[in-house]
Backbone as XML, in Angstrom:
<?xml version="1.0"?>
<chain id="A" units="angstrom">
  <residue number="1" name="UNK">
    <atom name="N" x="-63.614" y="122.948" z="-121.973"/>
    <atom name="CA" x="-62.793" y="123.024" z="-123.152"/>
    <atom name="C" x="-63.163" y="121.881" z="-124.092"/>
  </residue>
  <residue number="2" name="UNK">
    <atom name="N" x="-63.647" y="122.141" z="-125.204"/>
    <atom name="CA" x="-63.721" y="120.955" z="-126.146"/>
    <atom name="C" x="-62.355" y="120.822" z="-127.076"/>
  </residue>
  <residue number="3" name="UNK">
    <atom name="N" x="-62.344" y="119.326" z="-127.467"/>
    <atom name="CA" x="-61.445" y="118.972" z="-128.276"/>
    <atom name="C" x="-61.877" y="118.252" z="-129.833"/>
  </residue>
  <residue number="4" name="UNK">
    <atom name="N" x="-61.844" y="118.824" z="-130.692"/>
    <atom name="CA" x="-62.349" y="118.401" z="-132.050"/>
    <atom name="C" x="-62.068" y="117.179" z="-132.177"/>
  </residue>
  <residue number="5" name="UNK">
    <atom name="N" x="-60.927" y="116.610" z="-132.007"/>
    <atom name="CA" x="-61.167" y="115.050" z="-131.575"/>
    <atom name="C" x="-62.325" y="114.417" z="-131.477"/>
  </residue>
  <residue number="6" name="UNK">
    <atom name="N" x="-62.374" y="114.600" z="-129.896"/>
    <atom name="CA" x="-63.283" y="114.327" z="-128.879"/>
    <atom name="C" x="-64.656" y="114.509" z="-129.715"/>
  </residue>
  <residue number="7" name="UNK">
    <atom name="N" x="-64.627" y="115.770" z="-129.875"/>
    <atom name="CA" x="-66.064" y="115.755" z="-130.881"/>
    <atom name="C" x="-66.653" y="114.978" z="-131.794"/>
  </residue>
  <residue number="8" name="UNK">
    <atom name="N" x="-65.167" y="115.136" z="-132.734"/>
    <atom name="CA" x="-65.662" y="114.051" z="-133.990"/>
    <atom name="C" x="-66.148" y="112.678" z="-133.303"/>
  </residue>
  <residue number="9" name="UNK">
    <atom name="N" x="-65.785" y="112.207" z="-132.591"/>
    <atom name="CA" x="-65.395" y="110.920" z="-132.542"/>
    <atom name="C" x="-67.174" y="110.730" z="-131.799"/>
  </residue>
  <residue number="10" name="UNK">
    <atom name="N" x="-67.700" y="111.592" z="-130.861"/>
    <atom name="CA" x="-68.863" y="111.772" z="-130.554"/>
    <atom name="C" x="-70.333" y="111.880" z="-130.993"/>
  </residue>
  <residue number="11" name="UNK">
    <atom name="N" x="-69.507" y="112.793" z="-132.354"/>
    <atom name="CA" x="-70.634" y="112.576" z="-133.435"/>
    <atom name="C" x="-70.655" y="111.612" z="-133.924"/>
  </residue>
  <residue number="12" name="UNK">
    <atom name="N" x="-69.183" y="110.806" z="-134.330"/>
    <atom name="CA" x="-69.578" y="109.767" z="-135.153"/>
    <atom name="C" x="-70.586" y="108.563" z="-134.138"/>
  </residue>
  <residue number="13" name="UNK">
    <atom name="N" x="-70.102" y="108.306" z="-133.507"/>
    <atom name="CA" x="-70.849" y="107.723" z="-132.082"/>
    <atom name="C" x="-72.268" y="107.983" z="-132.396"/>
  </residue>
  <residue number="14" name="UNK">
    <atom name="N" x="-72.714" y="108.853" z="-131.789"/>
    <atom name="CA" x="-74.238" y="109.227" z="-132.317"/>
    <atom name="C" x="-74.888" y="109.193" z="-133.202"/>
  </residue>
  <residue number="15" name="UNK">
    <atom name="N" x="-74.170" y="109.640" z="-134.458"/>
    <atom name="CA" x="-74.908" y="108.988" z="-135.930"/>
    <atom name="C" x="-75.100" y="107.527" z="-136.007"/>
  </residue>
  <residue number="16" name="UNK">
    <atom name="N" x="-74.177" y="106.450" z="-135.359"/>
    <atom name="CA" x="-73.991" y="104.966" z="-135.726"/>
    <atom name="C" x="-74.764" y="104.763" z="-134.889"/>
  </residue>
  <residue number="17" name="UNK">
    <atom name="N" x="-75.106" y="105.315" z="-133.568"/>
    <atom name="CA" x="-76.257" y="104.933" z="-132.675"/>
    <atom name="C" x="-77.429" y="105.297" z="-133.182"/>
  </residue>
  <residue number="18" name="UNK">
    <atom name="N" x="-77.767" y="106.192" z="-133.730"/>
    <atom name="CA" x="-79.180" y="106.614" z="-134.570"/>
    <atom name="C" x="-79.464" y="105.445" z="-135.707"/>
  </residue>
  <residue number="19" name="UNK">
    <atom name="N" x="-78.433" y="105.187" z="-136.472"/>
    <atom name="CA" x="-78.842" y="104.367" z="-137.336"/>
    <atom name="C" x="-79.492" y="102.996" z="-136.656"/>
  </residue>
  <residue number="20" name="UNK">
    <atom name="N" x="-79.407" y="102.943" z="-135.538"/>
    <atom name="CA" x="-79.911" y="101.524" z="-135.126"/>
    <atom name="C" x="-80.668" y="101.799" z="-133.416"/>
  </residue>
  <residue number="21" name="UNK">
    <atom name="N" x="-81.499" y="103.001" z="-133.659"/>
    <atom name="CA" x="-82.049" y="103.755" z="-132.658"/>
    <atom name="C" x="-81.893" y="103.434" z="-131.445"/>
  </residue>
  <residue number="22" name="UNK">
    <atom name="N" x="-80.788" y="103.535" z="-131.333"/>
    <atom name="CA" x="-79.760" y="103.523" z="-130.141"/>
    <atom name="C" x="-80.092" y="102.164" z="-129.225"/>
  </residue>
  <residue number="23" name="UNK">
    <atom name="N" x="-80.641" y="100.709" z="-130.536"/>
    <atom name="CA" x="-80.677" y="99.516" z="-129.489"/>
    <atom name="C" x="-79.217" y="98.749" z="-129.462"/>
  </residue>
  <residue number="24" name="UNK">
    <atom name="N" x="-78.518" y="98.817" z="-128.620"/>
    <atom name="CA" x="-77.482" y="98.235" z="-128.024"/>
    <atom name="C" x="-77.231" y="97.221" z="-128.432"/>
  </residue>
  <residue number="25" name="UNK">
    <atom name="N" x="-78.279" y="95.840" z="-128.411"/>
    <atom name="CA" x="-77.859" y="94.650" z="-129.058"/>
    <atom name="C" x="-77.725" y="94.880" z="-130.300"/>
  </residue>
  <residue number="26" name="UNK">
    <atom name="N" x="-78.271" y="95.872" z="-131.443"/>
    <atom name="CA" x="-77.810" y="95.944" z="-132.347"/>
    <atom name="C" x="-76.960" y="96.539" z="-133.419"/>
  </residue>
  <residue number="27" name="UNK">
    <atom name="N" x="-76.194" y="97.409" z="-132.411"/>
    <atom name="CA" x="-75.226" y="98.439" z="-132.486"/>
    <atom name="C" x="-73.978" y="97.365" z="-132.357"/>
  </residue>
  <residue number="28" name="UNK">
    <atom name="N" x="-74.308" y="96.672" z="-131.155"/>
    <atom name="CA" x="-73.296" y="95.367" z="-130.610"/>
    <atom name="C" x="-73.059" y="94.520" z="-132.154"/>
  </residue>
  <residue number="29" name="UNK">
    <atom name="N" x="-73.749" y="93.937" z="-132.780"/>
    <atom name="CA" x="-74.282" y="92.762" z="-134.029"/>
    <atom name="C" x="-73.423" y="93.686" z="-134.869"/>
  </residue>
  <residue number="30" name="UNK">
    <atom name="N" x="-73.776" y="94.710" z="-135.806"/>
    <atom name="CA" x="-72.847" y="95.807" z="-136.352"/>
    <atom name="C" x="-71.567" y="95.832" z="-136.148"/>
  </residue>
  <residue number="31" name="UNK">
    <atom name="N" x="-70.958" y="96.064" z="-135.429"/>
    <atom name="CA" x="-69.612" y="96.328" z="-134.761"/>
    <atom name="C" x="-69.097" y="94.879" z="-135.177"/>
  </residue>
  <residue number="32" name="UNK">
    <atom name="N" x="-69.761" y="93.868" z="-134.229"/>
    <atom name="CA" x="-69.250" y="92.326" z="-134.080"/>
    <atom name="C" x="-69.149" y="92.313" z="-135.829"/>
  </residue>
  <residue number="33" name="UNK">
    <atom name="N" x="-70.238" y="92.623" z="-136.927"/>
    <atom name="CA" x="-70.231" y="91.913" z="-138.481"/>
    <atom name="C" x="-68.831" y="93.158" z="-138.990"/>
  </residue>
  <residue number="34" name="UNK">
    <atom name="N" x="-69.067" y="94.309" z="-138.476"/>
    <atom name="CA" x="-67.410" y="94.843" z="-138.824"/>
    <atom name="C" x="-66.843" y="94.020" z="-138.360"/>
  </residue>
  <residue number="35" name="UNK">
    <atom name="N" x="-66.516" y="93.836" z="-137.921"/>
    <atom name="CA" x="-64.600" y="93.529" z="-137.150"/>
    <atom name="C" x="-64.673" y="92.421" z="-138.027"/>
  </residue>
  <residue number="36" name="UNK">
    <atom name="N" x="-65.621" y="91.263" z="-138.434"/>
    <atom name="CA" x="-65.437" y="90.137" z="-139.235"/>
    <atom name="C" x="-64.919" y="90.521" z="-140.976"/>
  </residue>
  <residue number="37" name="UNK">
    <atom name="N" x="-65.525" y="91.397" z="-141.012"/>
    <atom name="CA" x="-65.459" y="91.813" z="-142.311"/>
    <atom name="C" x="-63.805" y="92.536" z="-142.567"/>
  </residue>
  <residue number="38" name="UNK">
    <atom name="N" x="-63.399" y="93.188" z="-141.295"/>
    <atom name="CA" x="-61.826" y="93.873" z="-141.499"/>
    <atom name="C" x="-60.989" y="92.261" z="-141.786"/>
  </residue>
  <residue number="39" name="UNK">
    <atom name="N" x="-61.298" y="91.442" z="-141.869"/>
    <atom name="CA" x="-59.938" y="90.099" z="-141.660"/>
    <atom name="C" x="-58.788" y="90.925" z="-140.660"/>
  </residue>
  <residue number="40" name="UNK">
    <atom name="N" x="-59.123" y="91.502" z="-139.658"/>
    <atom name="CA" x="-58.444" y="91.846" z="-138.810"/>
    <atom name="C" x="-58.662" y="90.791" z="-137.329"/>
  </residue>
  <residue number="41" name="UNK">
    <atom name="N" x="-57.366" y="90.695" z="-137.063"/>
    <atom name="CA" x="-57.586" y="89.907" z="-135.940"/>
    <atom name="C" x="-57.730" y="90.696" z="-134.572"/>
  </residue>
  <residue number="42" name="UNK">
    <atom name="N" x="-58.283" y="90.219" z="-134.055"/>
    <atom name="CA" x="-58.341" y="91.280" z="-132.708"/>
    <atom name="C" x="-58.147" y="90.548" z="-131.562"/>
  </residue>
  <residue number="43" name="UNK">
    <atom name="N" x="-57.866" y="90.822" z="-130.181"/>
    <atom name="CA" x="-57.862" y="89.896" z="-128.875"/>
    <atom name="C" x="-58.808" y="89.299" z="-128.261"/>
  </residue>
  <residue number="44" name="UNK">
    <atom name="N" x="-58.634" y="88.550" z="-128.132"/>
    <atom name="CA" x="-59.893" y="87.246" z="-127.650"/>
    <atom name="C" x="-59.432" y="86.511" z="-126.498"/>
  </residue>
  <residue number="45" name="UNK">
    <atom name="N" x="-59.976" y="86.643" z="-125.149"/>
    <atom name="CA" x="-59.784" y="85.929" z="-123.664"/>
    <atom name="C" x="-60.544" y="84.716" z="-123.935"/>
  </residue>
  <residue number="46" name="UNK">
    <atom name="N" x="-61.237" y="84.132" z="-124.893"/>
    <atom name="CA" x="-62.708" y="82.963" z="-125.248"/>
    <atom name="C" x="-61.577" y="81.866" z="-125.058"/>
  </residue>
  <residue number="47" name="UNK">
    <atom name="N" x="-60.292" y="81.699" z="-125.580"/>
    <atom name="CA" x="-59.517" y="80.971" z="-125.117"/>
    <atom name="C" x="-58.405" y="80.527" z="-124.065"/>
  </residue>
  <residue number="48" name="UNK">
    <atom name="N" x="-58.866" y="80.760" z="-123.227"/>
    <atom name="CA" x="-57.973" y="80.548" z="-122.282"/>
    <atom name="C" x="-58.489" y="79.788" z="-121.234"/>
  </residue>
  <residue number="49" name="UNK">
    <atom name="N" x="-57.675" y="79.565" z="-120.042"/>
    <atom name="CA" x="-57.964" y="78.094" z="-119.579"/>
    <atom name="C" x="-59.076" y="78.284" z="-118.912"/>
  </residue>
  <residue number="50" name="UNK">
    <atom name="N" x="-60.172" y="77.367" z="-118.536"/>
    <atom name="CA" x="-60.783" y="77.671" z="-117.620"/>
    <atom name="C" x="-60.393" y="77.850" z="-116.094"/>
  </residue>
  <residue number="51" name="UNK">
    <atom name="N" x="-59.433" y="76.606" z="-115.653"/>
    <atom name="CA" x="-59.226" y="76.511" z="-114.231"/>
    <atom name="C" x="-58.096" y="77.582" z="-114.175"/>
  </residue>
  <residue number="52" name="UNK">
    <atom name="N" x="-57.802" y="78.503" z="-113.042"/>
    <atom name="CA" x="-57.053" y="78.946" z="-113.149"/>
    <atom name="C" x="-56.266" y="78.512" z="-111.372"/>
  </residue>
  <residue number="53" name="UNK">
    <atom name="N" x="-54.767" y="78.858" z="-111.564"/>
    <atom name="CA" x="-53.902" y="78.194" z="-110.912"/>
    <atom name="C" x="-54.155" y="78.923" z="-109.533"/>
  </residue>
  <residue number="54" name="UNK">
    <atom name="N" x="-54.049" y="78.368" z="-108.694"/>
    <atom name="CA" x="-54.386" y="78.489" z="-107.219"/>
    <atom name="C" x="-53.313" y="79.382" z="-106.787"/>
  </residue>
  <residue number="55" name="UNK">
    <atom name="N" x="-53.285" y="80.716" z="-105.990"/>
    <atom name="CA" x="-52.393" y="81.571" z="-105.290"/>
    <atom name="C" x="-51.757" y="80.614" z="-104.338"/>
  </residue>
  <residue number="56" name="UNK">
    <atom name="N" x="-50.443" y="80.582" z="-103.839"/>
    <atom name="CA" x="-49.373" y="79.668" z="-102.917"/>
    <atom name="C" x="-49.740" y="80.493" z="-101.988"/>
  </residue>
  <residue number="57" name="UNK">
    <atom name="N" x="-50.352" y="80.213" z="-100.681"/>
    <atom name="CA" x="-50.500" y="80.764" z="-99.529"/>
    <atom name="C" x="-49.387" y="80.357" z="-98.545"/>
  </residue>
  <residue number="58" name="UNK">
    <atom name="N" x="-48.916" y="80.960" z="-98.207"/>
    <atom name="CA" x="-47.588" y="80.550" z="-96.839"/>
    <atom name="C" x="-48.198" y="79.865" z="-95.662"/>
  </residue>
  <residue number="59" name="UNK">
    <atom name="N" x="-47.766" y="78.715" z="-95.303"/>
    <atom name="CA" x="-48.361" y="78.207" z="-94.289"/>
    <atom name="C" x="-48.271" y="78.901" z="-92.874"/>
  </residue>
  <residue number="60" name="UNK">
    <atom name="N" x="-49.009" y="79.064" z="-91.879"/>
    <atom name="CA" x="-49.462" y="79.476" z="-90.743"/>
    <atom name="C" x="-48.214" y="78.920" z="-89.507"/>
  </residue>
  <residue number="61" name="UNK">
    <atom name="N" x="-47.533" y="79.519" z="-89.099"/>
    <atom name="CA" x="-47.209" y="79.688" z="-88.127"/>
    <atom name="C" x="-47.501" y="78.154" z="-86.789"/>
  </residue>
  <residue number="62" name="UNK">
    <atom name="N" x="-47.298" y="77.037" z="-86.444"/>
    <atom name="CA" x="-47.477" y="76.477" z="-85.542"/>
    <atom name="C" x="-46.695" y="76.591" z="-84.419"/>
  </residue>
  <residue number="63" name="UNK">
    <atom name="N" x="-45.601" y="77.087" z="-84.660"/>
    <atom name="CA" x="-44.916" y="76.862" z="-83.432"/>
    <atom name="C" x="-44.544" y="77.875" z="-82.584"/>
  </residue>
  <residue number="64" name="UNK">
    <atom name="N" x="-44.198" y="77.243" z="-81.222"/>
    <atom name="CA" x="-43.932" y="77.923" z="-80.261"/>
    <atom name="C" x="-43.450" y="79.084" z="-80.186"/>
  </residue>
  <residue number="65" name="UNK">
    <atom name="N" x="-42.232" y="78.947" z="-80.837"/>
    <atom name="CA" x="-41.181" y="80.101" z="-81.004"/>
    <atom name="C" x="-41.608" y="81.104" z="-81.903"/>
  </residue>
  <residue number="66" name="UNK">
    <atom name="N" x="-42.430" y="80.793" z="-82.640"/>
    <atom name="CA" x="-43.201" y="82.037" z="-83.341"/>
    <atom name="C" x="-43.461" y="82.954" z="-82.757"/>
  </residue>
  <residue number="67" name="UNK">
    <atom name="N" x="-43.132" y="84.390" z="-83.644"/>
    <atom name="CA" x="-43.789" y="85.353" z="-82.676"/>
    <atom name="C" x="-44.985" y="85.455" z="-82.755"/>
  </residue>
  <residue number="68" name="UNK">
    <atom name="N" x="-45.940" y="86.134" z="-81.684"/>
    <atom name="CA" x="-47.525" y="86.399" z="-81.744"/>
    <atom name="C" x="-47.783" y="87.154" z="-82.697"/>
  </residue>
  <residue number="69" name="UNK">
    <atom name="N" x="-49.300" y="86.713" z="-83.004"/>
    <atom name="CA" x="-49.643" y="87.439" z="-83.920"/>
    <atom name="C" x="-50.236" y="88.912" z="-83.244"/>
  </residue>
  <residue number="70" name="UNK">
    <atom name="N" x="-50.206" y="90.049" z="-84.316"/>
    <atom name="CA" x="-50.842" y="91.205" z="-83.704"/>
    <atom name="C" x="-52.028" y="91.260" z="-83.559"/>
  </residue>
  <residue number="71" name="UNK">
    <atom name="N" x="-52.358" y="92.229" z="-82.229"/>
    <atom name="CA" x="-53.792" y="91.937" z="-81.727"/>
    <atom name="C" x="-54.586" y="93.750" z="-82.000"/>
  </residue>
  <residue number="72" name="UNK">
    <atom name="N" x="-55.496" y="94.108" z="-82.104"/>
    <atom name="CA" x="-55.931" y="94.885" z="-81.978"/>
    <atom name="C" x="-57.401" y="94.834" z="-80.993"/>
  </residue>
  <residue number="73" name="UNK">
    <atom name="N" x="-57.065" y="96.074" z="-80.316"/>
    <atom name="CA" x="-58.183" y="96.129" z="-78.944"/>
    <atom name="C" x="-58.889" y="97.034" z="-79.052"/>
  </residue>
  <residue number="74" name="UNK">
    <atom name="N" x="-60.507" y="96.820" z="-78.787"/>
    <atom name="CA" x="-61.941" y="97.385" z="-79.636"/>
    <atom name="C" x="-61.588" y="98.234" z="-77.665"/>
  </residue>
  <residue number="75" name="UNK">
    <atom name="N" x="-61.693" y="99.810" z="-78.135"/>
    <atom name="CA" x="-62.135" y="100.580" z="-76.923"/>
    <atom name="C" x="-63.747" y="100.932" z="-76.871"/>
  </residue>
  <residue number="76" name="UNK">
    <atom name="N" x="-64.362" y="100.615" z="-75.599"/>
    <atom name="CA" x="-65.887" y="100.685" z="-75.803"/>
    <atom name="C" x="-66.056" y="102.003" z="-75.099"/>
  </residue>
</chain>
C-alpha cells in the first residue's frame, strides 16, 4: 500500500540526494548550512556534562543471616 505522504517525502529525498550525487558528507554540509540559515534552534546533546553520575549499586550481602544466593546446576 503506498501513502502519498510517504511518497512525497521520498521523492523529495531523492531529488536533494541527486543534487549532491548522493555524497553523504555533502548532503550532511547542506542540511547542517539549512538549519543555520532557519535561526531556528534545534536540540543539541554537544552540551552536556561529560562525566556522567555513577548508578548506586546496593551493597552485597556479608552476613550470616543472609539468605543464599541462588544457584543454578549445569546437567551434563
Amino acid at each position: 500500500m503506498n501513502d502519498p505522504i510517504v511518497d512525497e517525502v521520498r521523492s523529495i529525498r531523492e531529488a536533494h540526494a541527486a543534487r549532491f550525487n548522493y555524497d553523504l558528507w555533502a548532503i550532511y554540509r547542506d542540511l547542517k548550512e539549512q538549519q543555520e540559515r532557519s535561526g531556528l534552534k534545534f536540540v543539541s546533546f554537544a552540551d552536556e556534562p561529560t562525566s556522567l553520575a555513577q548508578p548506586t549499586v546496593p551493597p552485597i550481602p556479608t552476613s550470616s543471616d543472609s539468605p543464599p544466593l541462588p544457584t543454578t546446576e549445569l546437567k551434563q
